[in-house]
N, C-alpha and C positions, 0 to 999 in steps of 0.2 A: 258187763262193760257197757257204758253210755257210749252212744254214737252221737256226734254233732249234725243237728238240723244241716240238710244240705240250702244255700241260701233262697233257692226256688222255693224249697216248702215254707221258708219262714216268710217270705214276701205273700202266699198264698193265705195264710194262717195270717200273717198282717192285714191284708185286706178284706179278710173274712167277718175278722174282730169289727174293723171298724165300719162294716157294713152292717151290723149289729147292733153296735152303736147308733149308726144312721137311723136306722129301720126303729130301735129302742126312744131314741130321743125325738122322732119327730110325731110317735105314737102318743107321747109325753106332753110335748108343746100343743096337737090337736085338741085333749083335753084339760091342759091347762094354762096354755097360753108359755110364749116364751120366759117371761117374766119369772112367773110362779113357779113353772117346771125346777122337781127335785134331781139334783145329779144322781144322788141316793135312787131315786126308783128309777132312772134313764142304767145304769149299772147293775144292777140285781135285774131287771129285763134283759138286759144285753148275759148276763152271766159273766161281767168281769171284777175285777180288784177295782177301786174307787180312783185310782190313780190312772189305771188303764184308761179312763175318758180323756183326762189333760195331758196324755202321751199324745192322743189324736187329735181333740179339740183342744187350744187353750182355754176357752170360754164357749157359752152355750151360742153365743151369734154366732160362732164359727160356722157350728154344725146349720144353724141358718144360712150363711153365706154360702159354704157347700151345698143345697138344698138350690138357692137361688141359683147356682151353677146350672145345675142337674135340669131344671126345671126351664132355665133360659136356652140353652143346647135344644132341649124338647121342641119346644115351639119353634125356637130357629127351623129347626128341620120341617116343620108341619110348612112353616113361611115359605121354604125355599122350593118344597115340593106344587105349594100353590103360586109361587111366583113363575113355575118353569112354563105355568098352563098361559104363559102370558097376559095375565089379569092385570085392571087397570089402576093406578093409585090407588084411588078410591075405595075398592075392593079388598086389597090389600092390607090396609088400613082399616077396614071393619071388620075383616077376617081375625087381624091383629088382636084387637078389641074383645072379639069372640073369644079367641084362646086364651088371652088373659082375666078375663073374667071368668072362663071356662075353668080357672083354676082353684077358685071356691070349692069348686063340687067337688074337687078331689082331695084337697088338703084340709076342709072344713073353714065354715067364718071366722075362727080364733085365729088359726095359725093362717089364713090367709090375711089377714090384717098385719099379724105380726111380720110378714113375709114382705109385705107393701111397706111397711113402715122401716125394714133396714135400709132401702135407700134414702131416707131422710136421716136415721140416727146418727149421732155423736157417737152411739157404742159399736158402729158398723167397723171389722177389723179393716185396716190398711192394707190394703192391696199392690202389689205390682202395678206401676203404670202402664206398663204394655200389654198386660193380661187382653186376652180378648174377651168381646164382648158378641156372641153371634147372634143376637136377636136385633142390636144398634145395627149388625153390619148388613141382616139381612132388607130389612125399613129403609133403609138409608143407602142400599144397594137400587131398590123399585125407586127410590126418590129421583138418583142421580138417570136411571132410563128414563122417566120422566123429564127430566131435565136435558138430558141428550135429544129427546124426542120431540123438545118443547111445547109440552102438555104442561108444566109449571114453571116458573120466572128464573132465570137466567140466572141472575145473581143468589137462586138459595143455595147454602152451602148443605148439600143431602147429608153429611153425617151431625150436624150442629142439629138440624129440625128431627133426624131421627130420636134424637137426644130427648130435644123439647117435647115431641108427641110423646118417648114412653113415659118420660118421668112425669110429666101433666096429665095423663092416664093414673099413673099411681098415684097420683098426689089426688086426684079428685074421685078416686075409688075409696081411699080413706075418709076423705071429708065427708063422702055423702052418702057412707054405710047407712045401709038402713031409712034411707031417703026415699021416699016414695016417686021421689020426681027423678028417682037417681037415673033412669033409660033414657027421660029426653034430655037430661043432663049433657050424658055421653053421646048424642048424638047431635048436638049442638056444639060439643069439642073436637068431633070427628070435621064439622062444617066448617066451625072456626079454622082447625087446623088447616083444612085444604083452601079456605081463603088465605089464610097467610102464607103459604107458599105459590098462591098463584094459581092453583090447579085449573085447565082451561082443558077437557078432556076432548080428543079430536070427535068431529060426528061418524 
């Protein structure tokens, strides 16, 4: 006689599966790009039915989008842990820089492009508007002490420039792949950025 899964173990065995999937597909997109990547070899890795991917993901951004989660959470925490030591904008904000370039090394140059470029895509799925975002809140947390502190101009609004810094980060992490000039690049945006909010750091 068959016994029914009690609903614990099938939640268990659900999140098993789709961590599998996770783990299968972004194996997939490192060597071949999101684009290219076959569902067919992301499933035969994972060891499921070909349908069991569009149970979890609709589409392959998804499993990017989920990834971008994962990966924004991460650094958040690295942020919050160096924002507690009371560092000053500036620091901050290159720390920031660090981590997000830091993420090359771990995901590879393919899928770190690809990973950079769902914030600009058309094929990026529709989100929740209220979803949080912890890496906007923790940028934009050091802004607004800055701004209480008046170490930068009164009038920025800290989660609009949190905005500006990451997204102008990825946008000119793409543009200048492989750019020789790409370091004094990013460190002429880091400068930019902290003139236009004012940055005046106390002696």
């Amino acid at each position: 006689m068959a016994f029914a899964q009690p609903p614990a173990s099938r939640e268990i065995r659900r999140i098993q599966t789709r961590e599998r999937l996770m783990g299968a597909a972004v194996a997939e997109f490192k060597r071949s790009g999101v684009a290219a990547a076959e569902i067919a070899a992301i499933v035969s890795a994972a060891g499921v039915a070909h349908g069991t991917f569009f149970f979890h993901f609709p589409t392959k951004e998804h499993v990017l989008l989920e990834l971008e989660r994962r990966e924004e959470r991460r650094i958040a925490n690295q942020i919050a842990r160096f924002i507690s030591a009371a560092i000053d904008l500036e620091s901050v904000l290159r720390e920031s820089i660090n981590l997000v370039t830091g993420l090359e090394r771990r995901l590879g140059p393919v899928l770190f492009n690809d990973f950079l470029a769902l914030h600009f895509s058309q094929r990026r799925p529709r989100v929740d508007e209220d979803e949080s975002h912890p890496l906007i809140d923790e940028v934009a947390a050091v802004i607004e002490r800055s701004r209480a502190s008046h170490t930068v101009d009164q009038s920025v609004n800290s989660v609009n420039s949190a905005i500006f810094f990451l997204l102008g980060l990825y946008a000119l992490l793409i543009a200048t792949d492989q750019w020789p000039t790409q370091a004094s690049m990013i460190e002429d945006f880091l400068q930019q950025t902290l003139r236009g909010v004012g940055y005046c750091p106390t002696e």
